[in-house]
C-alpha positions as CSV (number, residue, x, y, z in Angstrom):
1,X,-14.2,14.7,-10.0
2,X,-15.8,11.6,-10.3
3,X,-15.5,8.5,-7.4
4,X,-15.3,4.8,-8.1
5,X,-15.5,1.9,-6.4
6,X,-14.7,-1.8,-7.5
7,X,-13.7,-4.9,-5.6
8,X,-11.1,-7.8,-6.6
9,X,-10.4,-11.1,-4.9
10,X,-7.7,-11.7,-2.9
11,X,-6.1,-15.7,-2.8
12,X,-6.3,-17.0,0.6
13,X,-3.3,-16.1,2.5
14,X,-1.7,-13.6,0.8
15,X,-2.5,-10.4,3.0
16,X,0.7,-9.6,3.7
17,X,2.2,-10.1,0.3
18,X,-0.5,-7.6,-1.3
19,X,0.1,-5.3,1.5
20,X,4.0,-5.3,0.8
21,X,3.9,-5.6,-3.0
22,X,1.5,-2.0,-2.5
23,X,3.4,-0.3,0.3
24,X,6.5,-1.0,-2.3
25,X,4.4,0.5,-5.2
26,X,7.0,1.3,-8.3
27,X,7.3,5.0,-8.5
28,X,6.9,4.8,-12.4
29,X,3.0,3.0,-11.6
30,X,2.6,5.7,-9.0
31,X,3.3,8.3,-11.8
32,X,1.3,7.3,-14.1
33,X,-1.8,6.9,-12.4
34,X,-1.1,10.7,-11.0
35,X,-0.8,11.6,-14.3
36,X,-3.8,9.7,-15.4
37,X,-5.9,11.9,-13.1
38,X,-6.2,9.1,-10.3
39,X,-5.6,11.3,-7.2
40,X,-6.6,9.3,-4.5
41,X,-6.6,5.5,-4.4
42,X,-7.6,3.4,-1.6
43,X,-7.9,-0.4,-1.0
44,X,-9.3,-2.4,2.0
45,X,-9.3,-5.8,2.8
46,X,-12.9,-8.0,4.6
47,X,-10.8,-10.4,6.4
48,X,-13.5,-13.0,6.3
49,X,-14.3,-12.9,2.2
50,X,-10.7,-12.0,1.0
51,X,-12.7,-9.7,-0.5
52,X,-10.4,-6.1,-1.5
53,X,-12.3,-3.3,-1.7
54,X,-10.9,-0.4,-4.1
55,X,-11.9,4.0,-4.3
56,X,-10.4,6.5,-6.3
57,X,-11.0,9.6,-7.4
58,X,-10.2,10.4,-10.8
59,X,-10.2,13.7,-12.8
60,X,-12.0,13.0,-16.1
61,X,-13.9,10.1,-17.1
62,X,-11.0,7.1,-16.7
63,X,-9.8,5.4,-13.6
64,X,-6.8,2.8,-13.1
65,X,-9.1,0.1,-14.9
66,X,-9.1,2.4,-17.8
67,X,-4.8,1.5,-18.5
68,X,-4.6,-1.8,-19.7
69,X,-2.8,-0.9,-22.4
70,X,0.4,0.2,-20.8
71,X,3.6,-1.5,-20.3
72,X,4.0,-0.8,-16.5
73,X,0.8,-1.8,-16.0
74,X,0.5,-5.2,-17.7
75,X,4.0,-5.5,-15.9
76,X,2.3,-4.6,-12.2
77,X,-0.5,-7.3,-13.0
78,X,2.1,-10.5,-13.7
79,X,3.4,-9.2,-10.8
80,X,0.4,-9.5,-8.7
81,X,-1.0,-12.7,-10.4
82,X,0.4,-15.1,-8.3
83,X,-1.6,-13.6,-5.1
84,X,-5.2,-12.5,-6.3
85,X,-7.7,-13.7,-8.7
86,X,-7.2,-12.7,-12.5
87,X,-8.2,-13.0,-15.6
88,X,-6.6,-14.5,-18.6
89,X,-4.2,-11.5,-19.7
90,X,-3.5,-11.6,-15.8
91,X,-5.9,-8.5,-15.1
92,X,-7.1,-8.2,-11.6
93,X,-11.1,-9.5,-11.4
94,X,-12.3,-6.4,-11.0
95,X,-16.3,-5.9,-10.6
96,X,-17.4,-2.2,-10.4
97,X,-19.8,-0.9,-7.5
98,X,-22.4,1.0,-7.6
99,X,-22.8,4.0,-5.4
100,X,-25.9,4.0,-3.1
101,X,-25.2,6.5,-0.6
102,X,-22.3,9.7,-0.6
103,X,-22.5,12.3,2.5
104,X,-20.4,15.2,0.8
């Protein structure tokens, strides 16, 4: 089981909207990351930065960044587009962390 850790940029304003657009999550996305080996998937939000702050832990050697190329998941980003900085295929910014410190 490996652990990652990346963070993304949320537009100014648009708490809310990311938190109900997530707590709404389509069951197909849901699936798919399950089935992907993602099976736990956190994101937090620095108030002060709009800075979002994702973890998962993923089976295998993948993560969510690892699905571009699927349907429901180019869907889920023009979905979220309008609220968080992206890239030109509407990806999420996503810059990976690196681990410094884990207390098992």
């Amino acid at each position: 089981m490996q652990r990652l850790a990346f963070k993304m940029k949320l537009n100014q304003g648009q708490k809310e909207a990311y938190k109900k657009r997530h707590d709404e999550l389509w069951p197909e996305l849901k699936k798919l990351l399950k089935d992907n080996g993602v099976s736990e998937y956190s994101i937090f939000f620095d108030e002060e930065t709009n800075t979002l702050f994702a973890f998962q832990k993923v089976a295998g050697d993948g993560g969510s960044q690892d699905l571009a190329s699927k349907e429901i998941v180019k869907k889920w980003w023009d979905f979220m587009s309008d609220i968080m900085e992206v890239n030109t295929d509407n990806s999420p910014v996503s810059i990976p962390l690196e681990e410094v410190f884990y207390m098992p």
